[in-house]
N, C-alpha and C positions, 0 to 999 in steps of 0.2 A: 409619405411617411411622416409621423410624429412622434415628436420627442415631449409634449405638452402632458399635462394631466395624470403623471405619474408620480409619485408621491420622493420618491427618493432616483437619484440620479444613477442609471446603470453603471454599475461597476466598468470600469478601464484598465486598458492593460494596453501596453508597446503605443502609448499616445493616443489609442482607439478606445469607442465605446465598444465592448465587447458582443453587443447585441444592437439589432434593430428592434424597433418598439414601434406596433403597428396601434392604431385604436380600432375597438370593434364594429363601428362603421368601417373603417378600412378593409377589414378582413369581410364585413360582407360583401362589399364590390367584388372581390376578388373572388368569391366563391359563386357566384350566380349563376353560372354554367356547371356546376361542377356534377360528375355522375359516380354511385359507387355501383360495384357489384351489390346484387340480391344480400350474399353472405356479411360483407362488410357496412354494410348499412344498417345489418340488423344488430351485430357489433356493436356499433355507432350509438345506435339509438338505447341499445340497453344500458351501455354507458352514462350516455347523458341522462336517463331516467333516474339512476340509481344516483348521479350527483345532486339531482332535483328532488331526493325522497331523503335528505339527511337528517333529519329528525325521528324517522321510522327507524333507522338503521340505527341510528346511535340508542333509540327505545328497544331495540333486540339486542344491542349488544355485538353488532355484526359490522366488522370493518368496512370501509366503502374504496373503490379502485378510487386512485388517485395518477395513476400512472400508465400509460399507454405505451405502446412500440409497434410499428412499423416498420414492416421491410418486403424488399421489391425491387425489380429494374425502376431506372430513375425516370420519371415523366409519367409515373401510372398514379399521381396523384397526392403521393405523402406529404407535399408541405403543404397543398389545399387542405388538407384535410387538418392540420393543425389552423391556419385560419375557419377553417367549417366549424371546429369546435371552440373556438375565441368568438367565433360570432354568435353563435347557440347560449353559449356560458356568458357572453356579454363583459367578457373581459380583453385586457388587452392580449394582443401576439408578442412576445418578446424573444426574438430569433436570434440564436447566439452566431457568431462568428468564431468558428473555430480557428480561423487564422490568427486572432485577435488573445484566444485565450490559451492556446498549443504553444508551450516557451521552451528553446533552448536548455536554461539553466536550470539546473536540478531543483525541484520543489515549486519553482514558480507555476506549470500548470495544474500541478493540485489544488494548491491555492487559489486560483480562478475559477477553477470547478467549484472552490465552496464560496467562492463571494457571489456567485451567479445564486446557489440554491438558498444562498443565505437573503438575497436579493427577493426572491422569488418566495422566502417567507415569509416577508415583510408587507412586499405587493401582489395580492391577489392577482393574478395573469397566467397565460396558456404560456409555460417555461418551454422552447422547442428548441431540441437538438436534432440540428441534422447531422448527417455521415459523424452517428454515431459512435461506429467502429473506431472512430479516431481517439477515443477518449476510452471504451468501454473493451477494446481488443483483448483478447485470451493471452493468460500473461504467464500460456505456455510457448509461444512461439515469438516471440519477439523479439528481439537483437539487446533493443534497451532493458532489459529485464528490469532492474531495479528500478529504476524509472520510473516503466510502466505497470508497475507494481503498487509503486505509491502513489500514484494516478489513480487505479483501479480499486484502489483500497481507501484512496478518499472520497469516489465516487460512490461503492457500497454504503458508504457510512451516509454520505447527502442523503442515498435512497431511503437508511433505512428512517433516516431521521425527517424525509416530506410528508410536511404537514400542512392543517393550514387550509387555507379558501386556491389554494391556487394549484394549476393540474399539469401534469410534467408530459410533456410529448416526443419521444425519440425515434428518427428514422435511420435506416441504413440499407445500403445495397447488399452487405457482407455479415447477412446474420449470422453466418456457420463461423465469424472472424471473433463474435462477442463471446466475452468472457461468461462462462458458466452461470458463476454467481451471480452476472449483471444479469442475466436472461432471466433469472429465476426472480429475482423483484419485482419484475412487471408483471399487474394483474390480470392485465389485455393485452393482447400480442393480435396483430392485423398483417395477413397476408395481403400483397397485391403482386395483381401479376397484369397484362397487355388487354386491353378491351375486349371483347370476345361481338359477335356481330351483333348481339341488340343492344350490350353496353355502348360500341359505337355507334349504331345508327341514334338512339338517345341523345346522345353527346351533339351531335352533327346536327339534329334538330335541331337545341336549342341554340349550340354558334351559328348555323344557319338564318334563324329568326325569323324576323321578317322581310329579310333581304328579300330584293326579288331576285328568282332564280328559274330556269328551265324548267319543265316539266321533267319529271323523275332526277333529276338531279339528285338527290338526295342516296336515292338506289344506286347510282351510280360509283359517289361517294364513297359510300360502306361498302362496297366490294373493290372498290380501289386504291381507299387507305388500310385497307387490313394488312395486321404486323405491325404497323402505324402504334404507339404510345400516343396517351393523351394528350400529353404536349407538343407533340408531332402535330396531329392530326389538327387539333389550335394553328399552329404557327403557317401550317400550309392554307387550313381556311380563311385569314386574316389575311396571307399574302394576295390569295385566289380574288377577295374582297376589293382587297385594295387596286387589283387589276381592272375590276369588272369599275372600278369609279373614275380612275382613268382613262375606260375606254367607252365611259358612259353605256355598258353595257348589263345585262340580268349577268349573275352567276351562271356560267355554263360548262360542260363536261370540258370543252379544249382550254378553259383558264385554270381548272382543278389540274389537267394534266400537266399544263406547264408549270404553277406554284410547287407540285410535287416533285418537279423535274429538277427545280432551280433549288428547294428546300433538301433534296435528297437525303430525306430520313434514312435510319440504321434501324433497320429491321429488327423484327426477332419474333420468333412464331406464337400465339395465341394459343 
C-alpha cells in the first residue's frame, strides 16, 4: 500500500487516515485472477466505455454514470471489483475506513462523509465504500434517528453534488438496509451472488496456473468447492499450494480435501 503520489493528504479523523490509498499498479496485481459473471461483466464494461466516450456524451447533452453499487454475500468479489475499475480507469483505489469515519458525537460523521467526497473532488480516484449500509441505512428504522438522518442527508447531498474525473464505488451485504433516496442516486446497481460451476471452474483455472497438479484435478475442484465464495475458494487453493510445497508434491485431490477441511468455509447455495 501507498500513501505516495497523491496530490493532497487524506482526510483524518480519531488520529487515522480515514482511507487506504492504493496506486493503480497496485490494484492491478490484485485483480489478475478476478472472474465476473456473463451479466456483470457486461455491466462493467458498459460502464467503463461510457466513462471513455465523455466528450460524445457531453456533445449530446446526456449525463454520464459516475457512481456504482454493489451488493451481495461477502467474498463474491465487490471490493476486487473496485480495484478492477482503478486499474481499468488508471486511477488510484482510495478505500475508506469506516471505523475511522462512524463518530460517537453528534455531527462528526457527517462531516467526514463530506471531507472524503470533497477529497475525492479534488483527486481524481475510484472513492470506495464498503459496508455501505453503515452510512447510507434507511432512516426509517434506526434507533438513532436524528443522527442517522443527518448522516443520510449529508450523504444525499455529496451524491448529488459528485462531480469531477473521479468515480464513486459503494458495496453492501444489506441492500434491502439502504435508505431509499440513497438507492435511487446510483446509476449502476450490480448484483453478485456465489459462483455458479463455470464461474468456478474459470476462477480455479486461473489460481490453479501453472502449478503442477494431478490429472483432472481441476474437475475435482469445481465439484468440491461448490457453495464455496470466491474468496473461499482463493484461501483453500493457496492453503492446498502451500501444502503441496512442503511436501514437495503436484496438487492433488487429498491436499484440496484437507485445505477445505482445515479452512472450513460457510456455505451458502449457488
Amino acid at each position: 500500500m501507498s500513501k505516495t503520489n497523491h496530490m493532497n493528504r487524506i482526510p483524518r479523523a480519531k488520529g487515522i487516515d480515514m482511507a487506504a490509498f492504493y496506486l493503480p499498479k497496485e490494484c492491478t496485481r490484485k485483480v489478475k485472477h478476478i472472474v465476473f459473471s456473463q451479466e456483470n461483466e457486461r455491466v462493467i464494461e458498459e460502464f467503463l466505455t461510457i466513462l471513455g466516450m465523455k466528450e460524445r456524451f457531453v456533445e449530446h447533452d446526456v449525463s454520464m454514470p459516475n457512481k456504482l453499487v454493489m451488493f451481495g454475500p461477502p467474498g463474491t468479489g465487490k471490493t476486487l471489483t473496485a480495484s478492477y475499475l482503478a486499474s481499468r480507469l488508471n486511477l488510484p483505489l482510495v478505500l475508506v475506513r469506516l471505523d475511522a469515519i462512524i463518530h460517537s458525537h453528534l455531527g462528526e460523521t457527517a462531516t467526514n462523509v463530506r471531507k472524503l467526497f470533497e477529497y475525492a473532488r479534488l483527486n481524481p480516484c475510484v472513492l470506495f465504500l464498503d459496508e455501505f449500509d453503515a452510512i447510507g441505512r434507511t432512516r426509517e428504522s434506526n434507533d438513532e434517528v436524528k443522527e442517522m438522518a443527518r448522516v443520510v442527508n449529508t450523504l444525499l447531498q455529496c451524491l448529488d453534488e459528485f462531480e469531477g474525473d473521479s468515480v464513486l464505488v459503494a458495496a453492501t451485504n444489506l441492500e434491502t438496509q439502504l435508505d431509499h433516496a440513497v438507492w435511487r442516486r446510483f446509476d449502476t446497481k450490480i448484483t453478485y451472488g456465489m459462483p455458479d460451476k463455470e464461474s468456478r471452474q474459470r476462477y480455479i483455472n486461473k489460481l490453479v496456473g501453472q502449478f503442477e497438479h494431478q490429472p483432472d484435478l481441476k474437475t475435482y475442484m469445481c465439484k468440491q468447492l461448490k457453495g464455496c465464495s470466491y474468496a473461499d475458494v482463493e484461501q483453500i487453493v493457496l492453503k492446498a499450494k502451500r501444502k503441496a510445497i512442503i511436501t514437495d508434491s503436484p496438487l492433488h485431490e487429498q491436499l484440496i480435501a484437507d485445505a477445505y477441511d482445515e479452512y472450513m468455509p460457510r456455505l451458502l447455495s449457488t
